[in-house]
C-alpha positions as CSV (number, residue, x, y, z in Angstrom):
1,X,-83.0,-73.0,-74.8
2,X,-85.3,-73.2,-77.5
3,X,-87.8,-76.6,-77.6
4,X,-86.5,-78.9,-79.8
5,X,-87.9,-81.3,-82.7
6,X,-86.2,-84.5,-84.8
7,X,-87.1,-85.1,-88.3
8,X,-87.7,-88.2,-89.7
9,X,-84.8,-88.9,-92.7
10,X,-88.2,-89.3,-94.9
11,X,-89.7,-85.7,-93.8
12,X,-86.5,-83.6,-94.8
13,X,-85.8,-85.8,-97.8
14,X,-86.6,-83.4,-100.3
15,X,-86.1,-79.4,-100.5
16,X,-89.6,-78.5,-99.3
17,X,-89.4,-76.3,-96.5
18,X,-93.0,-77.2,-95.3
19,X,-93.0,-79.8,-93.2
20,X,-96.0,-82.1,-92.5
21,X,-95.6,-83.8,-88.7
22,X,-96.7,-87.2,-87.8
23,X,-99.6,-87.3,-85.1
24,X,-96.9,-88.3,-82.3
25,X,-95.1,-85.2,-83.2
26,X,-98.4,-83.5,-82.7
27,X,-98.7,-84.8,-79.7
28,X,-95.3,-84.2,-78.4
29,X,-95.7,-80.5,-79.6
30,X,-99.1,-79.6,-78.5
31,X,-100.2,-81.8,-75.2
32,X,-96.2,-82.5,-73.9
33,X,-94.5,-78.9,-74.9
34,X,-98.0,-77.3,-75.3
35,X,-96.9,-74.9,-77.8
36,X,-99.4,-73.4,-80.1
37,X,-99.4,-72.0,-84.3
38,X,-96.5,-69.6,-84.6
39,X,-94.4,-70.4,-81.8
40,X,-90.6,-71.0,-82.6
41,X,-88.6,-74.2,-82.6
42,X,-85.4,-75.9,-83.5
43,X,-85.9,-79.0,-85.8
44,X,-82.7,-81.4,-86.7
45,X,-82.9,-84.8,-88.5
46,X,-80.2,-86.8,-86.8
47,X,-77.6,-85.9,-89.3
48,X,-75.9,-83.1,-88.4
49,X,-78.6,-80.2,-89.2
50,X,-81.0,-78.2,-87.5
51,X,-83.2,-75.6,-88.3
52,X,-84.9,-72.5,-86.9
53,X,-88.5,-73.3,-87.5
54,X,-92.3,-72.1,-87.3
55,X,-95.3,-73.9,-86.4
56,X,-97.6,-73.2,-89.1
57,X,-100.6,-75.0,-88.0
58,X,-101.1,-77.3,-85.0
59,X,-104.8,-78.9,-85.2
60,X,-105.7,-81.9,-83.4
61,X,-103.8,-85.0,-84.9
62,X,-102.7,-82.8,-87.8
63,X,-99.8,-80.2,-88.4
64,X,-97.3,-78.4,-90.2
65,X,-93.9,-76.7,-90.1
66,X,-91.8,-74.1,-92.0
67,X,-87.6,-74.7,-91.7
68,X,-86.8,-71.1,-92.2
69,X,-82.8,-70.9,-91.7
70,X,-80.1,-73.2,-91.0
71,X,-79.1,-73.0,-87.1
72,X,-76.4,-75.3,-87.2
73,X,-74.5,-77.7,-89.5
74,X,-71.5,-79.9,-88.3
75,X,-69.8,-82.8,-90.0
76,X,-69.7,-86.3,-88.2
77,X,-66.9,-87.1,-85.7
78,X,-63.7,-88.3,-86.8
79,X,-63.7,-91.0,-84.7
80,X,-66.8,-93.4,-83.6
81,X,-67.6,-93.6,-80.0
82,X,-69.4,-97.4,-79.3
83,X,-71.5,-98.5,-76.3
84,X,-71.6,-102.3,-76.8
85,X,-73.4,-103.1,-73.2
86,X,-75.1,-106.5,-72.0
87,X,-79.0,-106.2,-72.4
88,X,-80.0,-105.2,-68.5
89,X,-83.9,-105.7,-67.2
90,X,-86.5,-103.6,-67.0
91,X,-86.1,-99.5,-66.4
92,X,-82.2,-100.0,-66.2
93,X,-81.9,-100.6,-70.2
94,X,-83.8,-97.4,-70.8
95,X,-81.6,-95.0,-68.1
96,X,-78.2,-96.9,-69.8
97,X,-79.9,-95.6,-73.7
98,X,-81.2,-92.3,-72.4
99,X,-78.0,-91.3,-70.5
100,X,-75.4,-93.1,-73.0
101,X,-77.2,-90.7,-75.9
102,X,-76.5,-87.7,-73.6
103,X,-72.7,-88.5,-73.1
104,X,-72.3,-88.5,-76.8
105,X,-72.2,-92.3,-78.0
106,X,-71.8,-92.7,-81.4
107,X,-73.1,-96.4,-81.5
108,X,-75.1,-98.3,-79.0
109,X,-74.8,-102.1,-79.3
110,X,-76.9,-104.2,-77.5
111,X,-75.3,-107.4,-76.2
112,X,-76.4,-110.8,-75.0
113,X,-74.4,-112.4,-72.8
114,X,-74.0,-115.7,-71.1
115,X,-75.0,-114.4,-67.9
116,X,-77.7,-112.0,-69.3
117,X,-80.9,-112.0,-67.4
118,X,-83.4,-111.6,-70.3
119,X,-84.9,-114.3,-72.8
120,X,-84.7,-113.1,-76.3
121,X,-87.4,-113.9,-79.0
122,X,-88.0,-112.0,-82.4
123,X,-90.9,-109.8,-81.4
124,X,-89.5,-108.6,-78.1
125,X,-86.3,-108.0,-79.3
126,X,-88.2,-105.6,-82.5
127,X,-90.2,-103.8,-79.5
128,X,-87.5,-103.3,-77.5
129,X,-85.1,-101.9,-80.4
130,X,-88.1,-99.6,-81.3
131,X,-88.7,-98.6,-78.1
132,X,-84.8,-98.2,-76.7
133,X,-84.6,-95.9,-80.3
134,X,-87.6,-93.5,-79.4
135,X,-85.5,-92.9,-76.3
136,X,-82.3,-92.5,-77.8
137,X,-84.4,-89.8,-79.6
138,X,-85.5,-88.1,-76.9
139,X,-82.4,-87.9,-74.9
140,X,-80.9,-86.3,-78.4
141,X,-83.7,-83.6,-78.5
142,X,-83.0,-82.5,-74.6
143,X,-79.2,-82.8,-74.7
144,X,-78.7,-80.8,-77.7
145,X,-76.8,-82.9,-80.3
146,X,-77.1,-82.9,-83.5
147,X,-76.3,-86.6,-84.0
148,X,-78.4,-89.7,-83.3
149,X,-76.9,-92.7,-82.0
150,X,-77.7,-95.9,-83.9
151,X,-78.7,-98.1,-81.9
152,X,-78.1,-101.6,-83.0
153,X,-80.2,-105.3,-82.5
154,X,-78.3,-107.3,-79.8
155,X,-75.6,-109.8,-80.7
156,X,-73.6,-112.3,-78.6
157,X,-69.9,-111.4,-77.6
158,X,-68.9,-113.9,-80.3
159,X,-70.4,-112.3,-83.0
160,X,-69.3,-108.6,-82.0
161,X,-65.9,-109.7,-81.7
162,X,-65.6,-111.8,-85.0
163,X,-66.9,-108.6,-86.6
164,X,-63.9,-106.7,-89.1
165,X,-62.8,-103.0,-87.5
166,X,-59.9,-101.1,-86.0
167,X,-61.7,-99.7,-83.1
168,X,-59.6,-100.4,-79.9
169,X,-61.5,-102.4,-77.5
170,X,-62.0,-102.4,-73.9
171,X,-63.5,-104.8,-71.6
172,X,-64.8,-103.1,-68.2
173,X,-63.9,-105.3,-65.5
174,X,-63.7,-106.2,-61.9
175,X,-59.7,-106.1,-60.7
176,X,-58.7,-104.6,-64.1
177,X,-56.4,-101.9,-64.2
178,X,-57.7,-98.2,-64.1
179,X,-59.7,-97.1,-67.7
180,X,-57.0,-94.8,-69.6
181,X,-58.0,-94.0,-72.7
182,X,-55.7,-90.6,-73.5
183,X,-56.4,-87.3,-74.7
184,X,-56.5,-87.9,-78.5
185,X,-59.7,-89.3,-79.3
186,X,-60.2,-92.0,-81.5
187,X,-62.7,-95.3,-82.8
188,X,-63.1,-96.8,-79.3
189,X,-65.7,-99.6,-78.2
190,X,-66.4,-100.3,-74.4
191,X,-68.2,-103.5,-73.7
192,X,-69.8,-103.8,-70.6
193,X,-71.2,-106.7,-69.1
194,X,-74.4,-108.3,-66.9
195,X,-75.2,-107.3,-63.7
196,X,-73.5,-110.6,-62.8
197,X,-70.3,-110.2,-64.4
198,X,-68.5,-111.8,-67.5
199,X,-68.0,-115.0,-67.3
200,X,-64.8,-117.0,-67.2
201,X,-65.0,-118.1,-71.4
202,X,-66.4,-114.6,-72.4
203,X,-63.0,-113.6,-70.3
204,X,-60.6,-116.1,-72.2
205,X,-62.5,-115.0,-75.7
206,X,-61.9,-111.4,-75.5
207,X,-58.0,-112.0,-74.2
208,X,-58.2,-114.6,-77.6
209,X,-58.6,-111.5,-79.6
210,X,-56.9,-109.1,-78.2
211,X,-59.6,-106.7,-76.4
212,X,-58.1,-104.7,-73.1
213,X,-59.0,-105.1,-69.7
214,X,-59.9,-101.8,-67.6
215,X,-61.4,-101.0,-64.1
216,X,-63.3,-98.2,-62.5
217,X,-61.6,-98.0,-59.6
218,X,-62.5,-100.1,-56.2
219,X,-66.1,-99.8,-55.9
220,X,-68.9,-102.1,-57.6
221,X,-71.2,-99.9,-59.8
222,X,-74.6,-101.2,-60.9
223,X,-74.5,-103.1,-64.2
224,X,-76.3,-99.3,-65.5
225,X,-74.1,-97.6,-63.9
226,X,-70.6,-98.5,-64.8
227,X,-71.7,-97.6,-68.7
228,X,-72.2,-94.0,-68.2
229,X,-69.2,-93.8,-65.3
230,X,-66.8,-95.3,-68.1
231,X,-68.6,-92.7,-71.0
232,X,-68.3,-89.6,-68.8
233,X,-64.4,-90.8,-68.3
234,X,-63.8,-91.3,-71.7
235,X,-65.2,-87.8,-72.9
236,X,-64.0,-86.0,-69.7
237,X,-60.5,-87.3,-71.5
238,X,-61.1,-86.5,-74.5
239,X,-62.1,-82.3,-73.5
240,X,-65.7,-83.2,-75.0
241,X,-64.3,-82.4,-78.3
242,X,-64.4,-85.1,-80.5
């Protein structure tokens, strides 16, 4: 498979087919894939295109890139495919990000619940979103998609919940009866909570407004686990057609 590059919106905005790269592209082209002038790559920008390309020059903190075809062009999903998942500590965030773009999420919403084990303030919260992004990026260039997943700044279970939208929602939990989604796919949100567990009034809300309870089965999955179990279920469903 060939190495693979995203575009920022701004590089691909106009129709110039010379591309100049940021110095982390450089970086991530030269030192991490070590490729050299002339070698062949794929570029996409997150929006359903990529690009057979050239490395025209690749100088220190400098370089540049001709898009000489259109590889592949696809129109969004009908349906949107949401992650909405309890902000988890330390490496587990970034393998629930990484593996979540992978399985195809459409929307990653970060979540903080009452039994969340992270303390939010404004400049963390920025970092984190930056960082989580960067490997949402990533996981798109290995896996092959064409799409980036937005991924959104956390809310509270509240707010998500008092927001408008006809996505049918399910709420992963403990003694709750096996996930069955069908094999039609459509706007679906699972919200997955803490490693401790809902709690009793985030329960009671989301029977208030309607949201479904579902299980995995008998055994307790880490809280960055059950995410990509419940994903790989859903697609597995759907024929990974969407």
């Amino acid at each position: 498979m060939s190495q693979r590059l995203y575009l920022q919106p701004e590089q691909v905005a106009s129709d110039e087919r010379v591309i100049a790269l940021t110095r982390e592209q450089v970086h991530y082209l030269g030192k991490v894939l070590r490729l050299k002038s002339n070698a062949s790559l794929l570029c996409f920008n997150g929006r359903g295109i990529e690009w057979r390309s050239r490395i025209l020059a690749l100088d220190g903190r400098t370089g540049r890139i001709e898009l000489e075809a259109t590889q592949r062009q696809q129109p969004p999903a009908n349906t949107s495919l949401t992650l909405a998942v309890s902000w988890l500590k330390g490496a587990a965030m970034d393998t629930v990000v990484q593996k979540a773009t992978e399985l195809g999420v459409d929307v990653l919403q970060v979540l903080y619940t009452q039994r969340s084990n992270v303390t939010l303030d404004a400049r963390r919260t920025s970092n984190k979103l930056r960082h989580w992004q960067q490997i949402a990026i990533s996981a798109a260039e290995q896996s092959n998609r064409l799409y980036l997943p937005d991924v959104l700044p956390p809310v509270s279970l509240p707010e998500l919940l008092a927001q408008p939208g006809e996505s049918r929602l399910l709420m992963l939990d403990l003694d709750a009866p096996l996930l069955e989604v069908g094999t039609q796919p459509q706007a679906l949100t699972l919200l997955i909570g803490p490693e401790g567990g809902w709690s009793d009034a985030e329960r009671r809300l989301a029977q208030q407004k309607g949201v479904e309870r579902a299980g995995l089965g008998n055994l307790t999955l880490r809280a960055e686990t059950a995410p990509l179990v419940a994903l790989a279920v859903v697609q597995h469903c759907w024929g990974w057609q969407r």
